[in-house]
C-alpha positions, 0 to 999 in steps of 0.5 A: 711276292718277295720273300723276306731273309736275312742278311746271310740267307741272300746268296753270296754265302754266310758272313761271320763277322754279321753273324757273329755280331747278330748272336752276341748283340742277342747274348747281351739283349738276353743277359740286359733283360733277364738279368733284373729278374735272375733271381725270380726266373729259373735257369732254363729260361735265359739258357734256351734264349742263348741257345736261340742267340747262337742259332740266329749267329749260325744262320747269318753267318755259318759255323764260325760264328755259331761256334763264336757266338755259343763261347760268348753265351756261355760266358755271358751265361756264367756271368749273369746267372750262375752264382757268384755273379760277375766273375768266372768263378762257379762254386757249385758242381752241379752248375759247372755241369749246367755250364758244361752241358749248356756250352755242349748244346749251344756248339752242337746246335749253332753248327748243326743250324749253320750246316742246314742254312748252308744246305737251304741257301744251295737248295735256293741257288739250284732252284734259281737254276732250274727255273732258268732252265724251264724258261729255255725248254718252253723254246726249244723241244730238244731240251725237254730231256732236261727238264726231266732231270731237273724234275727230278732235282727238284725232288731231291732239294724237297727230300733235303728240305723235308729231312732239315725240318725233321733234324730241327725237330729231333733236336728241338726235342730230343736234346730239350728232355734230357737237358730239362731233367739235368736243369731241373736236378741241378738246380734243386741242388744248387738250391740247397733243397736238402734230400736223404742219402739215397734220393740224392744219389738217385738223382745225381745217377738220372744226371749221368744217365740224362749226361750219357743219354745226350752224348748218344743223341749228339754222337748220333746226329754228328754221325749222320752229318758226317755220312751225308758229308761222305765223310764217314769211312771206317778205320780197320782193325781186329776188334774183339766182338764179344769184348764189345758187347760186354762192355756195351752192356755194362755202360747201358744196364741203366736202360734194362731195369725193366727188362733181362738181358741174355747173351749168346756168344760162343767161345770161339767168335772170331775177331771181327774186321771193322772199327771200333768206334763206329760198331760200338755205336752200332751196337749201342742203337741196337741196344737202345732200341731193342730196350724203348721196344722191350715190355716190362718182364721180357726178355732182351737176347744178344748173340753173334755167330761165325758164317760160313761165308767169312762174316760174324753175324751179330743179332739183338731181339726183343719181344715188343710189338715188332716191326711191320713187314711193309715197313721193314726196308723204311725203318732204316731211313733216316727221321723213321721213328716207329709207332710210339718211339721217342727216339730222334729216327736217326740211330738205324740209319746210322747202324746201316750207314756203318754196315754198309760201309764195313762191307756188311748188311743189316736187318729186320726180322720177326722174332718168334713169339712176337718182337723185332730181331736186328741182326748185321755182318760184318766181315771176320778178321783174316789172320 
C-alpha cells in the first residue's frame, strides 16, 4: 500500500517556491472565509488557521517558505482582522502585542515544523537504505554483521521519530496557553470593556509575565535545536555567578508568589569560566522548576560554593514531592516531563546540555526533609 505525501515529502528535498505557494494560497483561503464573519469570530480562530498555513508552507517547502509564508500571515492577519481593516495601520497596544506575538509564533513554528519534515524525510531515505541492505544479507552470511548495525539504526530513526512527535506536542501545547491568556487579555481591552485601575494593571502584568514565560519556552526549544545541531558551543568568559542569580531572581519573582526565596552565596564566590547566556538560561530552568514543584509556604533555597577541585558548584532546592531514584538519570532527557509537570520537558536537557559543554556536570538529589536538590559545577575563572 502507497502511502500518500505531499509534494515536498517525495525525496529530492523541500521546494520553496510549492511551499510558499501552498501556505500563502492557505493565508488568503483563511482570510476569503473568516473575513465575512471578522466581526462575530474571536481573534484566536483565524490567527491558529494562519499559523497551520505557515506549518503546511514549512513541510512543503522548508524554513524559507515557512519564514515567507509566517510575513504573508501576518500581514494578511493585520489587514483582514485587526482593526482599521485594510491598512497597515494598528491604533491599539495591545494588538501591535497580539501581532507581534502572532508573528513570533507563526516563525518559530513553520521553522521548528520545516526542520522535523527535514528530519522525517532522511529518516525515509535511511530507511529505503536499510531495506535495500536486508534483501542483500538474505544472499549472503557475511554481511549479517551489517544487518545489526543497521538494526540499530533503525532504533535510532525511531528515537528521532517518537522525540518529533513529542516536540509537536510541547508546542501544540505549551505555546497555545500563554498565547490564549495574551489573546484573551488582549482583546478584552481592544474591546473597550472598561476595569478598575488595579484589575487593569494586573492583567496587563499577566501579558508581560505570559510575554516572558513564552520567550523561555521558545528560547528553550531553540536551544535544543541548536545542541541536536552541534551547534551549541559556549563563548567563555569571567561571569560573576552571584550577579547572575541575583538578577535571575529579580526577573522571575512573579513565579515565587507562593513560595520564599533563600540565598546562600558567600562573599567571596569566585568568578566562574562559562557563558553568560547559556548558564543564565541554566539557572532560569533550575528556577522555573524548582517554583511548578515548590508547595504553597515552603521554602525555595539557592546557593553556590568554591570546590577544592577548581569548580563552583551551584545548587537550588525545593521541597516538593521530589524525584525518584529510578528516575534520577532519565529526568535529563529531553520531553521527560515528571508526575504532574506542565512544563515542555526540554529545560533539564537543556541545563545538562550547558554543563556539559562547559566542562561541568549536573545533578539530582533528595532534599532533606523531602523535595528535589539540582546542583551542577562549572569550572572557576582562572586569573
Amino acid at each position: 500500500m502507497t502511502r500518500f505525501r505531499p509534494p515536498g515529502l517525495r525525496g529530492g528535498g523541500p521546494t520553496p517556491w510549492v511551499g510558499t505557494a501552498v501556505g500563502a494560497g492557505g493565508a488568503l483561503l483563511v482570510v476569503a472565509a473568516l473575513a465575512p464573519f471578522r466581526d462575530d469570530v474571536s481573534g484566536t480562530s483565524p490567527a491558529l488557521l494562519l499559523v497551520l498555513a505557515v506549518v503546511a508552507a514549512g513541510v512543503v517547502g522548508g524554513a524559507w517558505a515557512a519564514a515567507g509564508t509566517a510575513v504573508v500571515a501576518a500581514a494578511a492577519y493585520n489587514l483582514a482582522f485587526i482593526r482599521p481593516y485594510g491598512q497597515f495601520k494598528v491604533d491599539v497596544g495591545e494588538d501591535w502585542v497580539a501581532l507581534g506575538v502572532f508573528l513570533a509564533v507563526a516563525l518559530v513554528v513553520g521553522v521548528l515544523v520545516a526542520a522535523e519534515a527535514d528530519r522525517r524525510r532522511a529518516a525515509e531515505t535511511r530507511e529505503g537504505e536499510v531495506r535495500t541492505l536486508y534483501e542483500r544479507l538474505q544472499e549472503s552470511d557475511d554481511e549479517r554483521a551489517r544487518l545489526n548495525e543497521e538494526v540499530a539504526r533503525m532504533e535510532v530513526l525511531q528515537r528521532v521519530d517518537e522525540q518529533r512527535s513529542a516536540l509537536l506536542r510541547s508546542v501544540s501545547h505549551d505555546l497555545r496557553s500563554p498565547l490564549a491568556t495574551i489573546r484573551a487579555v488582549a482583546s478584552d481591552l481592544r474591546d473597550g470593556v472598561v476595569y478598575e485601575e488595579p484589575t487593569r494593571t494586573e492583567l496587563l502584568a499577566t501579558v508581560c509575565d505570559e510575554s516572558e514565560r513564552l520567550d523561555r519556552i521558545v528560547s528553550n526549544l531553540l536551544s535544543l535545536s541548536r545542541i541536536e545541531a552541534g551547534a551549541f558551543a559556549p563563548e567563555r568568559q569571567a561571569v560573576p555567578i552571584d550577579e547572575l542569580i541575583t538578577e535571575r531572581l529579580r526577573r522571575l519573582s512573579a513565579l515565587f508568589g507562593h513560595a520564599r526565596v533563600q540565598v546562600e552565596l558567600p562573599p567571596d564566590l569566585p568568578l566562574v569560566d562559562g557563558d553568560y547566556t547559556q548558564l543564565e538560561q541554566v539557572v532560569t530552568n533550575l528556577l522555573e522548576n524548582a517554583s511548578r514543584h515548590a508547595p504553597p509556604g515552603t521554602i525555595v533555597r539557592v546557593g553556590g560554593r568554591a570546590l577544592a577541585s577548581g569548580a563552583v558548584e551551584i545548587w537550588v532546592s525545593d521541597e516538593g514531592i521530589g524525584v525518584p531514584d529510578y528516575d534520577r538519570l532519565r529526568v535529563f532527557e529531553p520531553f521527560r516531563r515528571g508526575e504532574g509537570s506542565r512544563s515542555s520537558g526540554v529545560g533539564l536537557a537543556i541545563c545538562k546540555a550547558v554543563v556539559e559543554a562547559h566542562g561541568g556536570t549536573i545533578r539530582v538529589e533528595r532534599t532533606p526533609g523531602g523535595g528535589a536538590t539540582f546542583a551542577f559545577t562549572v569550572p572557576a575563572r582562572t586569573p
